[in-house]
Structure formats: C-alpha cells, structure tokens
SEMARDO-133715 format. One record per atom (N, C-alpha, C): residue in one letter; atom name; y negated, z, x. Coordinates in steps of 0.001 Angstrom, whole numbers, plus 500000, padded with zeros to 6 digits. Atoms other than C-alpha are relative to their C-alpha. Example, Ala and Ser with C-alpha at 12.3 -4.5 7.8 and 13.67 -1.06 7.14 Angstrom:
! residues 2
residuo, atomo, c2, c3, c1
A, N, 501190, 500000, 500890
A, CA, 504500, 507800, 512300
A, C, 498800, 500000, 500900
S, N, 501190, 499940, 499180
S, CA, 501060, 507140, 513670
S, C, 498910, 500730, 499230
***
This chain:
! residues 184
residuo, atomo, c2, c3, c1
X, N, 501097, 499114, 500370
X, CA, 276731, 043761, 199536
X, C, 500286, 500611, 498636
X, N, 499379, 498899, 501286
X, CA, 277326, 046579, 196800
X, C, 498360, 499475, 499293
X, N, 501172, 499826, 501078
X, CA, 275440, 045854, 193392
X, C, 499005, 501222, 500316
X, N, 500988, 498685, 500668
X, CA, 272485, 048109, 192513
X, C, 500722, 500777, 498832
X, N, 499402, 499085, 501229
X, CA, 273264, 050665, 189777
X, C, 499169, 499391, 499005
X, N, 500463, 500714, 501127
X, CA, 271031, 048351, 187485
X, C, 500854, 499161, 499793
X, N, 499548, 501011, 500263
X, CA, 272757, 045409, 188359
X, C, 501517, 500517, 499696
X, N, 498206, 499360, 500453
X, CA, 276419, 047333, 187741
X, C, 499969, 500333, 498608
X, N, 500167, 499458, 501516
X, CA, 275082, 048250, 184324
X, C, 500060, 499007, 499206
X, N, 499980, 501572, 500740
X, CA, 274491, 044712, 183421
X, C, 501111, 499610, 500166
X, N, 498425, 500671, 499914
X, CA, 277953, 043278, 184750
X, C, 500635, 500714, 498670
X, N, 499519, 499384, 501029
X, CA, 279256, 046093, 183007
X, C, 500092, 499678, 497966
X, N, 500416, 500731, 501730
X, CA, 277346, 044888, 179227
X, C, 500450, 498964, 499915
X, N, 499696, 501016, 500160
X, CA, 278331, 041832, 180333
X, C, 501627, 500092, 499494
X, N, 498491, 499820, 500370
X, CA, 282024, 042592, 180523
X, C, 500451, 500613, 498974
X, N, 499455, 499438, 501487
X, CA, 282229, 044272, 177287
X, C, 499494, 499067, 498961
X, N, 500580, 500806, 500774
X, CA, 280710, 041283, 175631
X, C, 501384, 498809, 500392
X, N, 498704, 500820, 499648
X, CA, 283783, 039055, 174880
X, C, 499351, 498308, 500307
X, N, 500332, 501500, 499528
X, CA, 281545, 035476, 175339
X, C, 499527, 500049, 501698
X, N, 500081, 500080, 498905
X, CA, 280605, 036613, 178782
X, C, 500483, 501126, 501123
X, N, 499034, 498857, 499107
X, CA, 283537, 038810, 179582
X, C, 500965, 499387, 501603
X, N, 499988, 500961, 498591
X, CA, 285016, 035977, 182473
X, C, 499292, 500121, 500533
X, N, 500805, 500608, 499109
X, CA, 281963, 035415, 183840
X, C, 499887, 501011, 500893
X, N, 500390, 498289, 499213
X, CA, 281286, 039372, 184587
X, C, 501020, 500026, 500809
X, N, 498869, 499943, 499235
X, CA, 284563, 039690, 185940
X, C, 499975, 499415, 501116
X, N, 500114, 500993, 498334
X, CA, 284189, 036850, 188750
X, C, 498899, 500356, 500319
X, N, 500824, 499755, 498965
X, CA, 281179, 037780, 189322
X, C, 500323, 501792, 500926
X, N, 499659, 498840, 499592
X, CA, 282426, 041515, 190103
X, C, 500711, 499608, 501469
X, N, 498933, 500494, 498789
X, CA, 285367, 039876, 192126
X, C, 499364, 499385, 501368
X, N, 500200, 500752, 498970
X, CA, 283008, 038136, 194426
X, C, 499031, 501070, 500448
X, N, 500374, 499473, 499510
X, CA, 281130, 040601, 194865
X, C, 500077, 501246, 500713
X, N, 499269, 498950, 499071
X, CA, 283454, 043674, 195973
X, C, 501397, 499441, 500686
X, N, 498773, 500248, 498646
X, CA, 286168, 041601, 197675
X, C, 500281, 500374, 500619
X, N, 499868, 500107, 499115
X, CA, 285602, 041316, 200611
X, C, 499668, 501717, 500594
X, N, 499807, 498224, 499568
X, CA, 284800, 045381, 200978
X, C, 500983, 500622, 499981
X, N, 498829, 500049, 500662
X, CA, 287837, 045583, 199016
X, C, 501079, 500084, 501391
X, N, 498883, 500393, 498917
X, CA, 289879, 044030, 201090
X, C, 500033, 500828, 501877
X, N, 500329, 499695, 498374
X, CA, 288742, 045238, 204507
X, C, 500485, 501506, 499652
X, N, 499804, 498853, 500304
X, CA, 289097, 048811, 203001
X, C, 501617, 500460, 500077
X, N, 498338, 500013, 500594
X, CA, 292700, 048109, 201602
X, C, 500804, 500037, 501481
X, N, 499278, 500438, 499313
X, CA, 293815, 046412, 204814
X, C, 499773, 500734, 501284
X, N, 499993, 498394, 498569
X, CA, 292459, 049567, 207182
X, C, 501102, 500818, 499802
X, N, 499182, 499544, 500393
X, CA, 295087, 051094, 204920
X, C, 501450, 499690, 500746
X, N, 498674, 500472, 499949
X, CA, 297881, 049022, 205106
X, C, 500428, 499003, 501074
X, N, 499866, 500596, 499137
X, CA, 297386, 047048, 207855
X, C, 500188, 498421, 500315
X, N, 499261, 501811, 500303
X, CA, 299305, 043665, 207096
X, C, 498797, 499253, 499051
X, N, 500559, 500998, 500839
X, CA, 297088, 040793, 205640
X, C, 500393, 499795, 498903
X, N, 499098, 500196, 501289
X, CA, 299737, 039855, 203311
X, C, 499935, 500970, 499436
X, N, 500075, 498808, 500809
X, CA, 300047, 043423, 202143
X, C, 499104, 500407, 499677
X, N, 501509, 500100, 500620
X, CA, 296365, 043380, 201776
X, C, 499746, 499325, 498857
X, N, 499744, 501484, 501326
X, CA, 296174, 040460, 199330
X, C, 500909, 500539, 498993
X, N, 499264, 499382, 501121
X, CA, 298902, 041758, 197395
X, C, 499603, 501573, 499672
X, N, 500954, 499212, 500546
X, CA, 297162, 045072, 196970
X, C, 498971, 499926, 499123
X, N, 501275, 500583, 500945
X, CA, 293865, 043824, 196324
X, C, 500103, 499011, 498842
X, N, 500044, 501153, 501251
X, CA, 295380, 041543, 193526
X, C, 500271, 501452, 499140
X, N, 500284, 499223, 500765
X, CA, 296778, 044683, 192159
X, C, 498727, 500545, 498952
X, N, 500910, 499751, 500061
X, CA, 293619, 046139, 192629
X, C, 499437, 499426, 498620
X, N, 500619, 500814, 501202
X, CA, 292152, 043496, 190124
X, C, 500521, 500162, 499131
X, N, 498724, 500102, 501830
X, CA, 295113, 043474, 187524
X, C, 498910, 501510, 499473
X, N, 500551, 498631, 500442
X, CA, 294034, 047352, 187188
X, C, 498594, 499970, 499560
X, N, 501446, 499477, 500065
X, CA, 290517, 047063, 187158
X, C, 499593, 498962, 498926
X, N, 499933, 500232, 501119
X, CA, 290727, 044149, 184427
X, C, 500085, 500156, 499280
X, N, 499390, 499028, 500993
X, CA, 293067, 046506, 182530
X, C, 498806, 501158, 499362
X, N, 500620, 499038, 500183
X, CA, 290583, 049230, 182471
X, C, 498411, 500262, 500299
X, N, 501723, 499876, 499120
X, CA, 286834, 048242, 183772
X, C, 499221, 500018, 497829
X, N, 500307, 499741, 500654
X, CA, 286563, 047963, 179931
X, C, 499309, 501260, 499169
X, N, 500154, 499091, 500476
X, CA, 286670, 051604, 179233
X, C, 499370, 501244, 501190
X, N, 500409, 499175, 498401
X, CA, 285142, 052643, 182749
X, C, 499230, 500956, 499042
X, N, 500982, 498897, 500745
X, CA, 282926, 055905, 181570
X, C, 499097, 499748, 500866
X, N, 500816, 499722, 499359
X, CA, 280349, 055544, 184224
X, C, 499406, 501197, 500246
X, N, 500067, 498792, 499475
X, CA, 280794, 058725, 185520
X, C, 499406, 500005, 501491
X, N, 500404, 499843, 498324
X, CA, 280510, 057830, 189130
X, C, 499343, 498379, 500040
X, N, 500226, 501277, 499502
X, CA, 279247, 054495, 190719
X, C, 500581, 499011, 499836
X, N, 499419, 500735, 500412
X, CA, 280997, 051536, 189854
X, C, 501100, 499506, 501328
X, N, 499337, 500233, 498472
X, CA, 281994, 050576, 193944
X, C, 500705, 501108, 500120
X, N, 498849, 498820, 499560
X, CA, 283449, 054465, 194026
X, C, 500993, 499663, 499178
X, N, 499009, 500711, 500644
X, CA, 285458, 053610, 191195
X, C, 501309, 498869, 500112
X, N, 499133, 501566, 499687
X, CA, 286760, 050414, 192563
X, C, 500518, 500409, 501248
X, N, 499234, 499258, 498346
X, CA, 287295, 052330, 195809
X, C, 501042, 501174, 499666
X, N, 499040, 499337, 500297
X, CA, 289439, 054829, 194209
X, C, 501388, 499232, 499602
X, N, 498815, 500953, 500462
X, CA, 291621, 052019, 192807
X, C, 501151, 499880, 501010
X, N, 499413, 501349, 498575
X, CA, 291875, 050042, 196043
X, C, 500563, 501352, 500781
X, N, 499421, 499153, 499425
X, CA, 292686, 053730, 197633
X, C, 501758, 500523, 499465
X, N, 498641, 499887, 500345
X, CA, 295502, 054521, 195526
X, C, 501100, 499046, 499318
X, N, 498918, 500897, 499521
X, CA, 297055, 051308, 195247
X, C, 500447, 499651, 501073
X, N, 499313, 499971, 498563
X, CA, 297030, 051487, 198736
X, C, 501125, 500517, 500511
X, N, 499004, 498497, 499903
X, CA, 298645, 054887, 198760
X, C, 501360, 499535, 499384
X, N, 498563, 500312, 500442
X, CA, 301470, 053702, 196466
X, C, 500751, 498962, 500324
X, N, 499469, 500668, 499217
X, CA, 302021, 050877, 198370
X, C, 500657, 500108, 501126
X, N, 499469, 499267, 499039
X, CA, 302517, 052534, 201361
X, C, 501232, 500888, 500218
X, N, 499119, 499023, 500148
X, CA, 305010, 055159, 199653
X, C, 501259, 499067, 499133
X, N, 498792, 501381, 500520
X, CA, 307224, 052050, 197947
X, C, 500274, 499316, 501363
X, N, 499279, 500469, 499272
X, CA, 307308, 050366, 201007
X, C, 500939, 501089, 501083
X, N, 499122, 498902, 499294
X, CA, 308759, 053493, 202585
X, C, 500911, 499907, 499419
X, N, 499005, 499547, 501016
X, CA, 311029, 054340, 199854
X, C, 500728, 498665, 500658
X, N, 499238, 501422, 499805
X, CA, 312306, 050520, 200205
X, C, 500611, 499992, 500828
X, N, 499143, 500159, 498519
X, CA, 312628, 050620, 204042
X, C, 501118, 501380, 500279
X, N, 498656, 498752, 499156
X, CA, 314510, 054150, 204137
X, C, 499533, 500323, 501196
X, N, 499744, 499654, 498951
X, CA, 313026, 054696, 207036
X, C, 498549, 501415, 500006
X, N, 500987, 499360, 499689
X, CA, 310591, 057797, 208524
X, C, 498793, 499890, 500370
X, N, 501060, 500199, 499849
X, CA, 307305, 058354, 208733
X, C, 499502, 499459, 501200
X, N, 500002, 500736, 498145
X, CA, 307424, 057753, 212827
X, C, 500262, 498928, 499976
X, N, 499173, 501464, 499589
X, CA, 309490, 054573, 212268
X, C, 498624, 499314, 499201
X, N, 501207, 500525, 500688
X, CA, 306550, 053374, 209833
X, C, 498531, 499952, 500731
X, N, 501070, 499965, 498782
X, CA, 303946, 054509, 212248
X, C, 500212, 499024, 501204
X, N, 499713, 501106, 499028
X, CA, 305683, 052526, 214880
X, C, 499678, 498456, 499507
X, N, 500349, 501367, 500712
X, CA, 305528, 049535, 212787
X, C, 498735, 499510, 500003
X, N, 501532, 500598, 499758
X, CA, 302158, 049380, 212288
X, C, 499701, 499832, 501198
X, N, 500282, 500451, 498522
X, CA, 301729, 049751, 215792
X, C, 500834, 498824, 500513
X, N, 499758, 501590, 499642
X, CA, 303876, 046835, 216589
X, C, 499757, 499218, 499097
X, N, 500402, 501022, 501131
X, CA, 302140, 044994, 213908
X, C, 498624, 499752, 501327
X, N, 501631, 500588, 499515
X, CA, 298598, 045370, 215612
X, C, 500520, 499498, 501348
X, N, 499659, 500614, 498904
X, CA, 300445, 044837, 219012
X, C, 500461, 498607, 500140
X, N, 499189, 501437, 500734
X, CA, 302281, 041666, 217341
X, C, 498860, 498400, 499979
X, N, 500937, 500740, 500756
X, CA, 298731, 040311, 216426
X, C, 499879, 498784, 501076
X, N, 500670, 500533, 499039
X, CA, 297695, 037416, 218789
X, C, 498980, 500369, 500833
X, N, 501147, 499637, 499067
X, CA, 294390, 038575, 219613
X, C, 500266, 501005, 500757
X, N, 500198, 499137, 498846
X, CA, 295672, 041752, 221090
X, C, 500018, 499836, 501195
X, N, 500180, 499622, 498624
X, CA, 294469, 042844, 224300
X, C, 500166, 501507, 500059
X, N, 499820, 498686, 500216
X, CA, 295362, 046327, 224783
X, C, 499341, 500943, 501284
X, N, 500917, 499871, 499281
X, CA, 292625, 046596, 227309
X, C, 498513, 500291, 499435
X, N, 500697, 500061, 500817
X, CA, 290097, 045884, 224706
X, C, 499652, 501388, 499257
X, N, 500150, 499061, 500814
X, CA, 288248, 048931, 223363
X, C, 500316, 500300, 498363
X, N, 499884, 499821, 501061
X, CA, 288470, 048188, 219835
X, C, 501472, 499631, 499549
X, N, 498095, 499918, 499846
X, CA, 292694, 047349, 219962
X, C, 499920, 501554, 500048
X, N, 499545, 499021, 499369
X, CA, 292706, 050649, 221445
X, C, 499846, 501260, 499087
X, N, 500833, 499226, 500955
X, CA, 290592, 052173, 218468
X, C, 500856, 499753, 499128
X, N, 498753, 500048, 501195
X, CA, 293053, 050473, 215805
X, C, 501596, 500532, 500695
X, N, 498985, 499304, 499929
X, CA, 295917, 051934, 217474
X, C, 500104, 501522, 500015
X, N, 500573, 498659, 500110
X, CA, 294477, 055307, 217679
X, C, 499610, 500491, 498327
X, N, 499927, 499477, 501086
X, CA, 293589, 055080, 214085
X, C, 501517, 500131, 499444
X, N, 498068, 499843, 500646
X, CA, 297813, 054524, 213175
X, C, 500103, 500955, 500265
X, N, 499195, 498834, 498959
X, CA, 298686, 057445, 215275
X, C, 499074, 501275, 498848
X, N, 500481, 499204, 500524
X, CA, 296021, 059514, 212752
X, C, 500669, 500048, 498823
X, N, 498916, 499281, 501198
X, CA, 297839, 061581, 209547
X, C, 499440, 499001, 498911
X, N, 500312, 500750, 501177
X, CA, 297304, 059323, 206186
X, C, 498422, 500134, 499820
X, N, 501397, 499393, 500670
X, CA, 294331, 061603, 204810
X, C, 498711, 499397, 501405
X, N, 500553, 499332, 499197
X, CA, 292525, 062073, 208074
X, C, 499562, 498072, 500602
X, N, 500646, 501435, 500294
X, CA, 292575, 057824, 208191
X, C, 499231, 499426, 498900
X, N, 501246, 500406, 501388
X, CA, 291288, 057233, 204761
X, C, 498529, 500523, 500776
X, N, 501025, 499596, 499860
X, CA, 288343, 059251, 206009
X, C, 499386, 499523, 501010
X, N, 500523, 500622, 498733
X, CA, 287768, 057793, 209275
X, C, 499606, 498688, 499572
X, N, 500400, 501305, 499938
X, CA, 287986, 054446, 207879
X, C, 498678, 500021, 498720
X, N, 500976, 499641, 501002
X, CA, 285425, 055315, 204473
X, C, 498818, 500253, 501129
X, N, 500874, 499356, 499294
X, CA, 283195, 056989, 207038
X, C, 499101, 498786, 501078
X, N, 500784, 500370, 499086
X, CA, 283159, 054813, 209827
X, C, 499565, 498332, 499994
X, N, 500288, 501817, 500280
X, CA, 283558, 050950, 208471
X, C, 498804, 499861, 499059
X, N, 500352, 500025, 501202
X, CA, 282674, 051568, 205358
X, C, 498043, 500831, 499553
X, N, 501096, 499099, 499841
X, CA, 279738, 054251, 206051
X, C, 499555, 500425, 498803
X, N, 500363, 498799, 501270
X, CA, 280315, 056041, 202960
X, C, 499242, 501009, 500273
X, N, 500425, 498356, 499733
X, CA, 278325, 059240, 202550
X, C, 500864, 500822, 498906
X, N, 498772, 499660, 500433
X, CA, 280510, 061817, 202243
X, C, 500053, 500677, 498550
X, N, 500054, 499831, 501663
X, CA, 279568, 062700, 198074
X, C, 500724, 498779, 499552
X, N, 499366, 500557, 500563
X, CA, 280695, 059549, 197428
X, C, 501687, 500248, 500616
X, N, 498468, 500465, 499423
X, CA, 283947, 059612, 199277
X, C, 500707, 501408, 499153
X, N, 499142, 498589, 501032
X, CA, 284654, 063498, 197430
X, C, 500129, 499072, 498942
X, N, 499714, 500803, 501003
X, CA, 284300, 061351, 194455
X, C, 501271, 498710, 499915
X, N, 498827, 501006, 499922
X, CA, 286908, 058561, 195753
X, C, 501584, 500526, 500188
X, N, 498452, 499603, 499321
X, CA, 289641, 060830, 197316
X, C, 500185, 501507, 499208
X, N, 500089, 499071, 500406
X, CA, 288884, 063773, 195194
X, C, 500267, 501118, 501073
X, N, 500252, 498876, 498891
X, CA, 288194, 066500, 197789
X, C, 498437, 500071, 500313
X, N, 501461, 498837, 499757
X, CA, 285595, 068916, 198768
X, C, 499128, 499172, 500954
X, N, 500942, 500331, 498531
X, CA, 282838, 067721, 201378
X, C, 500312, 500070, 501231
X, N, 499676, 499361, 499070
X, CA, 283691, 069698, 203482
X, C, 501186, 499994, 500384
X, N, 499134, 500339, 499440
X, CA, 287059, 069353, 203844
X, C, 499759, 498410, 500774
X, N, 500466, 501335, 499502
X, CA, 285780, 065530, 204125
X, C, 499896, 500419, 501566
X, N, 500926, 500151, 498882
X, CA, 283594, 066381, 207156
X, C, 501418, 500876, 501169
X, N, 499007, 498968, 499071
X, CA, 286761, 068870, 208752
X, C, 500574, 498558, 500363
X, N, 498791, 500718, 500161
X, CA, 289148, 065635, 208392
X, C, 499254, 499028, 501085
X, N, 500661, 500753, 498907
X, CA, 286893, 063536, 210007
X, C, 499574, 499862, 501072
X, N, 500292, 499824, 498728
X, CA, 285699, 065559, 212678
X, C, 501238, 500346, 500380
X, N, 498700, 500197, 499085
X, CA, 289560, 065797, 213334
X, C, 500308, 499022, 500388
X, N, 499610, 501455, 499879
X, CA, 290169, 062300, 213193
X, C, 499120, 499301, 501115
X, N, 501258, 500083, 498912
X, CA, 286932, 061813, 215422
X, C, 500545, 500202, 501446
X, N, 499743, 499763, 498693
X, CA, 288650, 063926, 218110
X, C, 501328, 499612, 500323
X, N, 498742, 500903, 499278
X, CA, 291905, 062423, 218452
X, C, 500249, 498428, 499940
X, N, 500443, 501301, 499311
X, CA, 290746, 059070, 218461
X, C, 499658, 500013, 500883
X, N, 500394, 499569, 498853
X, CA, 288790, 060305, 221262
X, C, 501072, 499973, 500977
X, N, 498947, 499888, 498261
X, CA, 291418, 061519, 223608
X, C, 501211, 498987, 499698
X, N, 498893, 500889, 500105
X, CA, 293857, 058947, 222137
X, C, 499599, 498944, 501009
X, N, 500155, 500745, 499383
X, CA, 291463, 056412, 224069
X, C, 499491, 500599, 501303
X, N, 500385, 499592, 498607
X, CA, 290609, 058583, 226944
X, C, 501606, 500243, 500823
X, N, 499066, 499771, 499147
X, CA, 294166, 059015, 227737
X, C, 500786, 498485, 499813
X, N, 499212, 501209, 499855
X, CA, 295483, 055419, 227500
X, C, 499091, 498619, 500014
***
C-alpha cells in the first residue's frame, strides 16, 4: 500500500533527521518493496535479476532520497528509479550477451516457458508471453497501467512522455496482446 502524501512528508523529515534517518529508510523499504519489485520484475523478468535491481534500486534512492525536491510523488519517484535501473539492466545484459534483440526476446520467453508453473494453456502464461513479444516502451506501459493501475499523469511523470502518447502505447500494446492470445 503506497503512503499518503502526508505520511511521505513525514518519512521524508524523518530521513533528513540524522537520529531517525535508519528508521525512515526501513520503514520506506517495507513499504514500496514489494510494488517495487513486482514492477522491476515485469521488466526484467528473472527473480534473481529482480533482487539485484531492486537492491540497486535502494543503493540509489539512499544516495539521493536526501535531496529528493518533492516535485512529484514520492512512489513516482521511486518508480522512475526502479524503471531505469531496469532499463540499464536490460541494455548491460545485452551488451554482455552480444546477442540481438530477438535472441533476448526469445530468452525471456524460454524463461517464462522454463518456469514450473507453466501451462501454456493457462490464460495468464499466455498474457506474460504476449507481454515479451511487446516493444520495451509499449511494455513499461502495459505493465504501469495494467498491474500497477497507474493513472496515466503519473506514469508521464515516471517515463517522461506526453499522455497521450501514454494512452497511444497502450492502446497498442492492448491490441497485440489481444490477437497475440486470440491467435495461439
């Protein structure tokens, strides 16, 4: 459950107060984790590569929750993090593997196929393989939108883009999920 914008103001005083700058901190950590994480790992797929994100995630947001401006929301903030440590995770482990964007796409797909639980009968298998097969952008937005049930001001604020492109990306991503599961 996302703080209030009162209670983000207080963590916040708290964390700039060096006798109850720990405490703010864990309490932050326990309380955007697990959004965190679920967010990260729509990204990147792998558990492990989740976890090691979302630790990033933290290093950074230790580094710098000090001098946050409270410009935006404190959760968009933390969702911009967890978005583009995602992103550069994604573009290092490319770089690393040498290999193409298809061969990387494949991967993930034999990752979720890999999983135990798949059933590839199962509507919602059928939905995470349909999201891989969608362009980078056009997943961020599907997954903000549809896990996450951002509204789409905050998400311009996370991915920096227009609304409206938002709402284009999504109602693309919308329709080839669609026929991705109507044709397989």
């Amino acid at each position: 459950m996302a703080l209030t914008a009162a209670e983000d103001a207080e963590l916040l005083r708290q964390f700039r107060n060096p006798s109850t700058k720990e405490a703010a901190y864990t309490t932050l950590i326990k309380k955007y984790q697990e959004r965190l994480y679920w967010h990260v790992r729509r990204i990147v797929v792998d558990h492990d590569d989740a976890n090691d994100v979302l630790q990033n995630v933290f290093i950074r947001v230790w580094k710098a929750l000090e001098n946050f401006q409270e410009q935006s929301q404190l959760y968009t903030w933390l969702y911009r993090i967890a978005t583009n440590e995602s992103l550069t995770f994604l573009e290092g482990k490319k770089k690393r593997a040498s290999v193409s964007l298809s061969n990387e796409e494949n991967g993930f797909e034999n990752q979720i196929k890999a999983d135990t639980n798949f059933d590839a009968n199962k509507l919602e298998w059928k939905l995470q393989l349909a999201i891989q097969k969608l362009p980078e952008k056009q997943k961020l937005v599907f997954s903000l939108r549809y896990y996450d049930e951002m509204p789409y001001e905050e998400m311009s604020r996370v991915l920096d883009t227009s609304e409206g492109a938002l709402k284009a990306s999504y109602h693309h991503a919308v329709k080839k999920i669609e026929d991705y599961i109507k044709n397989h």
